[in-house]
N, C-alpha and C positions, 0 to 999 in steps of 0.2 A: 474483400470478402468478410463477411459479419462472424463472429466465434461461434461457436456455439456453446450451449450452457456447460458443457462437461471441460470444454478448451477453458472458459471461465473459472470453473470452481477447480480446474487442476493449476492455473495459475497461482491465483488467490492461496491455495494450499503450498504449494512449492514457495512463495514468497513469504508466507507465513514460517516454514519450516526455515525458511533462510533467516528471515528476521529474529526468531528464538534462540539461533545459533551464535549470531553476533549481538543480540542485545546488551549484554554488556560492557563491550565498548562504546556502540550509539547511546546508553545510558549515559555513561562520563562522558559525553561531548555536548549529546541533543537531548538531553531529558527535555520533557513536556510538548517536545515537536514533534510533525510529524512527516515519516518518510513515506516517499514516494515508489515503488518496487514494480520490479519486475524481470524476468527471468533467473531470478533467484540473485537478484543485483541490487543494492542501493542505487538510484536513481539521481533521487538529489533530499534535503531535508529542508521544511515549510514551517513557517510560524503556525499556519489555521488548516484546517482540513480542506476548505473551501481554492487555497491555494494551490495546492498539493492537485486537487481536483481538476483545478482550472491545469495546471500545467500537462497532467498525464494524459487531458482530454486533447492538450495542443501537439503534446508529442507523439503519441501515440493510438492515432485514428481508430485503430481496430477496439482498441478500449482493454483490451489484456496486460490491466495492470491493478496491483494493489495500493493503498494506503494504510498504514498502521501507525496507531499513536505511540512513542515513546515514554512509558511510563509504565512504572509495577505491577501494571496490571494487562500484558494482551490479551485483548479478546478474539478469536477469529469468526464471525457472524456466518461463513460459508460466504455463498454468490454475492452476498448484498452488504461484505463488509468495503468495497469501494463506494457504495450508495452516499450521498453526503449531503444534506439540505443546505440547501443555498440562499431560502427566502429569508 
């Protein structure tokens, strides 16, 4: 069954609020990479977004998951901070 946009952007937020929580230990481990989330869980952590991208697309069909880059600055985009150009 495909999410819908609210099941989306309530992931996206809850992984974003988990990632803020612990950034600073994923800083002294992973600065500059990035993690892979979902359900308010570390996943796994990627050299390129595009990885990250490819792996949450294989793990997890439904597609209710995040990406955020480790470094001093999160941003949270809302729905379309998993979005990730590939070409």
């Amino acid at each position: 069954m495909k999410p819908t946009r609210e099941q989306k952007e309530r992931e996206i937020d809850d992984n974003l609020e988990f990632f803020l929580a612990e950034f600073p230990r994923l800083k002294q481990h992973h600065f500059g990479k990035f993690a892979l989330l979902r359900n308010k869980e570390l996943v796994a952590v990627f050299d390129t977004p595009a990885d990250a991208q490819t792996a949450g697309a294989r793990l997890f069909e439904d597609g209710l998951f995040s990406i955020q880059k480790i470094d001093d600055t999160p941003v949270s985009l809302g729905s379309y901070s998993h979005a990730v150009h590939l070409g």
